[in-house]
C-alpha positions as CSV (number, residue, x, y, z in Angstrom):
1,X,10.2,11.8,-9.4
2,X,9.8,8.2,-9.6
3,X,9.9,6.1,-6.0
4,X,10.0,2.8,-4.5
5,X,7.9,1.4,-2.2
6,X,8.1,-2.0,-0.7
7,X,4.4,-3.8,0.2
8,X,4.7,-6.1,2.9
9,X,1.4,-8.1,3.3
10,X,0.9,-8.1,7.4
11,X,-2.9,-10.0,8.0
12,X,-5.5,-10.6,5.9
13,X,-8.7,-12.9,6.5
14,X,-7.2,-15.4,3.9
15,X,-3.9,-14.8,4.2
16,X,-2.1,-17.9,3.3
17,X,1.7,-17.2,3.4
18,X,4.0,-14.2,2.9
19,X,4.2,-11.7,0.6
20,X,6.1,-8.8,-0.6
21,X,6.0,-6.4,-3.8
22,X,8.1,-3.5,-4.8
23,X,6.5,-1.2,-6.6
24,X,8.1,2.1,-8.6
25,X,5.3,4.8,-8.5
26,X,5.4,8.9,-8.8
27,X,5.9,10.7,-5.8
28,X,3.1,13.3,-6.6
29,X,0.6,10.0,-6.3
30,X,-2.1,10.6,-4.1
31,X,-3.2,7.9,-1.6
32,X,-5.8,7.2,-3.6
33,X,-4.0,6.0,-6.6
34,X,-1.2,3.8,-4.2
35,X,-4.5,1.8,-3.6
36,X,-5.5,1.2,-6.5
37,X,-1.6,0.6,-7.2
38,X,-1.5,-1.7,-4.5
39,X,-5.0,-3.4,-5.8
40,X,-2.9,-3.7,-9.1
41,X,0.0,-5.2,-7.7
42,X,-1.8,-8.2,-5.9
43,X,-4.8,-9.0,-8.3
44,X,-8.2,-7.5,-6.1
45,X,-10.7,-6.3,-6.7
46,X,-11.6,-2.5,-6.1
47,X,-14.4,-3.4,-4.3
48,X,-14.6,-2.3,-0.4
49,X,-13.4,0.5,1.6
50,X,-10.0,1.4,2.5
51,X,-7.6,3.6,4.4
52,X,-4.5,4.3,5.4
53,X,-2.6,5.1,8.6
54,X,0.5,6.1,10.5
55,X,1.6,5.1,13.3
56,X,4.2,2.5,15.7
57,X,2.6,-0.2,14.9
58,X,-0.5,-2.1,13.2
59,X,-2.2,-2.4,16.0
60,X,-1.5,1.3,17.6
61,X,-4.1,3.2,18.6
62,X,-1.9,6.2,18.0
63,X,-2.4,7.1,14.7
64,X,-2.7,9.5,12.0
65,X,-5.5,8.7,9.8
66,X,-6.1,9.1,5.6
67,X,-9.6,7.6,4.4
68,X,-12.2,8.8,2.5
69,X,-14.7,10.3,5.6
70,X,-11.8,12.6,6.4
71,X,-11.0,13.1,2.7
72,X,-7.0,12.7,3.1
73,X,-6.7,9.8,0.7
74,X,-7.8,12.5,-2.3
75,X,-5.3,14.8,-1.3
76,X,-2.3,13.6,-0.2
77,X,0.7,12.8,-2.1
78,X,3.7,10.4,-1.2
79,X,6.3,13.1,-1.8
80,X,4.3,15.1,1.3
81,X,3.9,12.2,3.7
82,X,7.7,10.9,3.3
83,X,10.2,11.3,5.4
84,X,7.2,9.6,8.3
85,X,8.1,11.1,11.5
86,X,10.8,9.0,13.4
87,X,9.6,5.8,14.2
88,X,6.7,5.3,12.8
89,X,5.3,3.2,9.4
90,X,3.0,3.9,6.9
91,X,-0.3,1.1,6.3
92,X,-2.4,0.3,4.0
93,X,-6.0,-1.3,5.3
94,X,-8.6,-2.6,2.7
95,X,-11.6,-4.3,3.0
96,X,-12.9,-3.2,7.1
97,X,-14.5,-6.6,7.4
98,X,-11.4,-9.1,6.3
99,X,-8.5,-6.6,7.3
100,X,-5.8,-6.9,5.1
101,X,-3.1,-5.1,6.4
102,X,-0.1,-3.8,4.9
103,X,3.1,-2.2,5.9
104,X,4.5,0.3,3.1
105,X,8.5,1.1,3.0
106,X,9.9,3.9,1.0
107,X,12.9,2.8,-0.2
108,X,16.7,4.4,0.8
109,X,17.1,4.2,-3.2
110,X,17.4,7.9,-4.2
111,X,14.8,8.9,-6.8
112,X,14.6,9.0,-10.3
113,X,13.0,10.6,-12.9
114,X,10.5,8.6,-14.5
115,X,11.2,6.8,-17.9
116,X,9.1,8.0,-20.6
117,X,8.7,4.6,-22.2
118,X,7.8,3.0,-18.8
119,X,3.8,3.0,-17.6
120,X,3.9,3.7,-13.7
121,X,3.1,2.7,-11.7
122,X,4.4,-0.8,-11.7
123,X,5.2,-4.0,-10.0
124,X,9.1,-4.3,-10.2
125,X,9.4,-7.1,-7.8
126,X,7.4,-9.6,-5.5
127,X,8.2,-12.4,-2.9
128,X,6.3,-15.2,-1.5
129,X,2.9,-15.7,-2.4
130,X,0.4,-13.5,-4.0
131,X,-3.1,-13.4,-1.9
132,X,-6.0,-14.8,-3.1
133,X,-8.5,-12.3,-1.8
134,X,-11.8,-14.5,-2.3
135,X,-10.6,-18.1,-2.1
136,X,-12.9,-21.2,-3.1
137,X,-14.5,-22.9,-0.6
138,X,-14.8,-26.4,-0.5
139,X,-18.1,-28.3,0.3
């Protein structure tokens, strides 16, 4: 079944402005491939670690942690992470050095089956401006 996930960019080191994507992506996904979906959606390169959490908040200590020393991000799909428990959020963390954060919304949009002449996943929709993830400096 086919999903929908809003992206909400949260902090990053250049973070210059807001942005959003909504993204259509198969609910047997593993984490591994929403990164590289994510990575997609807002032009970076695949080039430092990531993980992903749940949890109240960004900034909780609280969480529930997928990343590759644990080996969750190989192995879990989206289809077993949502519903998240009550009052708590899904995010995305790339690069341990910059943090860029994201918050990741599954859509109330019932799910559909997948189109068989559409490539998934994909970006359906953005808003605001796409991060620049290595931005020139100037001298």
């Amino acid at each position: 079944m086919i999903i929908a996930l809003q992206i909400e960019l949260l902090f990053g080191a250049y973070a210059d402005g807001m942005w959003k994507g909504m993204i259509e992506i198969d609910s047997d996904s593993t984490l591994e491939e929403l990164h590289f979906a994510i990575q997609d959606a807002v032009d970076f390169g695949r080039d430092h670690l990531f993980g992903f959490f749940i949890a109240r908040t960004e900034r909780s200590r609280d969480r529930v942690r997928f990343d590759d020393e644990n080996g969750e991000i190989y192995s879990t799909t989206l289809e077993k992470l949502f519903p998240l428990p009550e009052k708590r959020h899904l995010y995305y963390l790339f690069d341990y050095g910059d943090y860029w954060i994201f918050k990741i919304t599954k859509k109330k949009k019932s799910s559909q089956e997948p189109d068989p002449l559409v490539k998934y996943p994909r970006l359906i929709q953005e808003v605001g401006v796409k991060p620049e993830q290595y931005p020139a400096i100037d001298m």
